[in-house]
C-alpha positions as a Markdown table, in Angstrom:
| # | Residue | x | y | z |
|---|---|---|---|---|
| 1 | Unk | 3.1 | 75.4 | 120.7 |
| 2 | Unk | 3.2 | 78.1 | 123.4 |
| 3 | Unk | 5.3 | 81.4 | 123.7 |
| 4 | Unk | 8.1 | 80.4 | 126.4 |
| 5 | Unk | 7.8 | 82.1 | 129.3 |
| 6 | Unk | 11.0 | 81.1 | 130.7 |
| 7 | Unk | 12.7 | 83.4 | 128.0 |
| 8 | Unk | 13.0 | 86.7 | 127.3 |
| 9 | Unk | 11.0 | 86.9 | 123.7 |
| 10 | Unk | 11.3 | 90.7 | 123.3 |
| 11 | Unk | 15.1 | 91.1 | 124.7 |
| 12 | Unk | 15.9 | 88.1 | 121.7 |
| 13 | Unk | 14.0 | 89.6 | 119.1 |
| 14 | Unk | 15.9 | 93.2 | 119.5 |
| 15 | Unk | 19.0 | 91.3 | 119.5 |
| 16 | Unk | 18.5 | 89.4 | 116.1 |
| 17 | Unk | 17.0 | 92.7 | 114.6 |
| 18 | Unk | 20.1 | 94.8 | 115.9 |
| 19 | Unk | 22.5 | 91.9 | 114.8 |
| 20 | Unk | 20.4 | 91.8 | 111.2 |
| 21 | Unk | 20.9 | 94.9 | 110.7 |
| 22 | Unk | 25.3 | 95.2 | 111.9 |
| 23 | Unk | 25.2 | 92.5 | 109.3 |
| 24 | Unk | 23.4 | 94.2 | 105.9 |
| 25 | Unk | 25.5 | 97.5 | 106.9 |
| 26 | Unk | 28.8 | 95.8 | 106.8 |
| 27 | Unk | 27.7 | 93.4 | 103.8 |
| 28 | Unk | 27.0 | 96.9 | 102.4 |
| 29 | Unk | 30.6 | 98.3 | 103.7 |
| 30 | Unk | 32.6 | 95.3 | 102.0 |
| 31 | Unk | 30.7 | 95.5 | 98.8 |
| 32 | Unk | 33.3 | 97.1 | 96.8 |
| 33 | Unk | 36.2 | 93.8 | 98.1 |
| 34 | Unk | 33.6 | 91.7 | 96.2 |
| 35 | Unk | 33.6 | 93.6 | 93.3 |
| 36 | Unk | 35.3 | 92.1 | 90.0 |
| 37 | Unk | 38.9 | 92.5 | 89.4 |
| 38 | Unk | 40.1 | 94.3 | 86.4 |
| 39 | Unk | 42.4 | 92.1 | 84.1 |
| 40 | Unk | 44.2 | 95.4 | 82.6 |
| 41 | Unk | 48.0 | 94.3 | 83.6 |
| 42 | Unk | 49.2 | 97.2 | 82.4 |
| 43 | Unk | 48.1 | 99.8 | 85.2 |
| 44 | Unk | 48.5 | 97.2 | 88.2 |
| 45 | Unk | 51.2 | 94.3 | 88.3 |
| 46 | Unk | 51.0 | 90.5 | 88.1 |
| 47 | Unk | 51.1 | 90.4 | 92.1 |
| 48 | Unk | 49.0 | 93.4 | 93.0 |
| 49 | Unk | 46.3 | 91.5 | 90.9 |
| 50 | Unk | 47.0 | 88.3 | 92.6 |
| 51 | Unk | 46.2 | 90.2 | 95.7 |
| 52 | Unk | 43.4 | 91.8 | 94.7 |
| 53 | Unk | 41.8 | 88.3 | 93.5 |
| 54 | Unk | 42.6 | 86.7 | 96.7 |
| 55 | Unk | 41.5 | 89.9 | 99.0 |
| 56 | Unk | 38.5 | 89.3 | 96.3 |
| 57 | Unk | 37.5 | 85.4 | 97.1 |
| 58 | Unk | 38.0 | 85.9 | 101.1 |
| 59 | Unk | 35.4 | 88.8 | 100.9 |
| 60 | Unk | 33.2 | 86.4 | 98.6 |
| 61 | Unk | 33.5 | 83.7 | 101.8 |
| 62 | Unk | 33.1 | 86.5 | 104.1 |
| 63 | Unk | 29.8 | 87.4 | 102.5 |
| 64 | Unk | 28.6 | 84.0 | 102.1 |
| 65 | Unk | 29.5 | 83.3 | 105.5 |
| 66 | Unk | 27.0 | 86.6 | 106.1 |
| 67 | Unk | 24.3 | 85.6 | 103.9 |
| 68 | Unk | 24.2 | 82.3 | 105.7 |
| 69 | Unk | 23.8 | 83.8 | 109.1 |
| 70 | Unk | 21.1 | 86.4 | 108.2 |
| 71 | Unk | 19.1 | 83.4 | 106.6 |
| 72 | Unk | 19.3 | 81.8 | 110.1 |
| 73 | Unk | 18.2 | 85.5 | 112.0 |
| 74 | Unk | 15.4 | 85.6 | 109.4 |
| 75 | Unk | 14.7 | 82.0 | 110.3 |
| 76 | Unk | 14.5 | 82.8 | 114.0 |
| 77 | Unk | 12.7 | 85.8 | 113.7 |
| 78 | Unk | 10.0 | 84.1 | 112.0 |
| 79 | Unk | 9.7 | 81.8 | 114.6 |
| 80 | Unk | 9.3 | 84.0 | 117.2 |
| 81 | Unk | 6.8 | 85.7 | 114.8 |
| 82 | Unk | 4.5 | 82.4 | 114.6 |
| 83 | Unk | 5.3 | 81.6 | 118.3 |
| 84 | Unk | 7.4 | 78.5 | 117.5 |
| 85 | Unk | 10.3 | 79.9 | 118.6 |
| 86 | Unk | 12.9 | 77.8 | 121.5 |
| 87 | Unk | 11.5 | 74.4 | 120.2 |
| 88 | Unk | 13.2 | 71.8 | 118.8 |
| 89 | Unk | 12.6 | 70.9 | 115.3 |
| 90 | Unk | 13.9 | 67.2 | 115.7 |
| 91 | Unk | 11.7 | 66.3 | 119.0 |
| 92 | Unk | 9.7 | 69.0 | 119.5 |
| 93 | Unk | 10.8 | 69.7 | 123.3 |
| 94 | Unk | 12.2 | 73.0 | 124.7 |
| 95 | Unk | 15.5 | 73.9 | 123.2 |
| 96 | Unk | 17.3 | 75.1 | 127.0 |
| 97 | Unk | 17.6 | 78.6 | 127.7 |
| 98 | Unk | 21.4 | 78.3 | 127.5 |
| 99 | Unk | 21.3 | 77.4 | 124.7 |
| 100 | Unk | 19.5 | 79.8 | 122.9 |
| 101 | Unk | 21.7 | 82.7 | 124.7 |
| 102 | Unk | 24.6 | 81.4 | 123.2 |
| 103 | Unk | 22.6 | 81.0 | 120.0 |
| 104 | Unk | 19.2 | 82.6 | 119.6 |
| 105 | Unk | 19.5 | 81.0 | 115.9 |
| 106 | Unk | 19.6 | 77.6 | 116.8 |
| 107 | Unk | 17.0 | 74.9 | 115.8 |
| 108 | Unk | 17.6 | 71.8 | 117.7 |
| 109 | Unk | 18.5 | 70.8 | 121.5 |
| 110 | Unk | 22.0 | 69.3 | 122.4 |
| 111 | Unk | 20.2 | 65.7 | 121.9 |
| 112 | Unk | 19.3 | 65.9 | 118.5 |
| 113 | Unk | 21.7 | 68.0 | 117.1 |
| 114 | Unk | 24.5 | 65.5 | 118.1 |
């Protein structure tokens, strides 16, 4: 496959590389939310606990929700490395511009990802 020329392949690859890395700095900020809760009921309350385990398993979907999506950049990225990138991995054809600007991680056109 050919490099598109009807997109702007420099102009995406800054934008997944500058969303990559918003994404490591605040899976980096919210590391502490996902750290373990400490069972010692004697310096924090029944509730307080409670809270802090559910504040706990939203970060953990947060971050998993995260992960996901920089597996996706890196996917793109890599695509655009090997000059695959805008294709469709169902049929092969162009994936439309429009498309990719509302998601430059996407891997199928509107046909086969239905």
């Amino acid at each position: 496959m050919s490099a598109r020329r009807d997109l702007d392949l420099k102009k995406i690859k800054q934008a997944l590389e500058r969303e990559r890395k918003d994404l490591l700095a605040a899976s980096a900020a919210a590391a502490d939310e996902r750290r373990p809760v400490e069972v010692d009921q004697q310096s924090v309350g029944r509730l307080s606990r409670m809270d802090a385990l559910q504040i706990q398993e939203m970060a953990k979907a947060v971050e998993a929700r995260r992960q996901g999506r920089l597996q996706r950049i890196e996917a793109a990225l890599s695509r655009l490395a090997e000059g695959e990138y805008g294709y469709c991995d169902g049929c092969g054809e162009a994936i439309p511009a429009k498309r990719l600007a509302i998601d430059p991680t996407t891997t199928r056109c509107v046909d086969c990802a239905a």
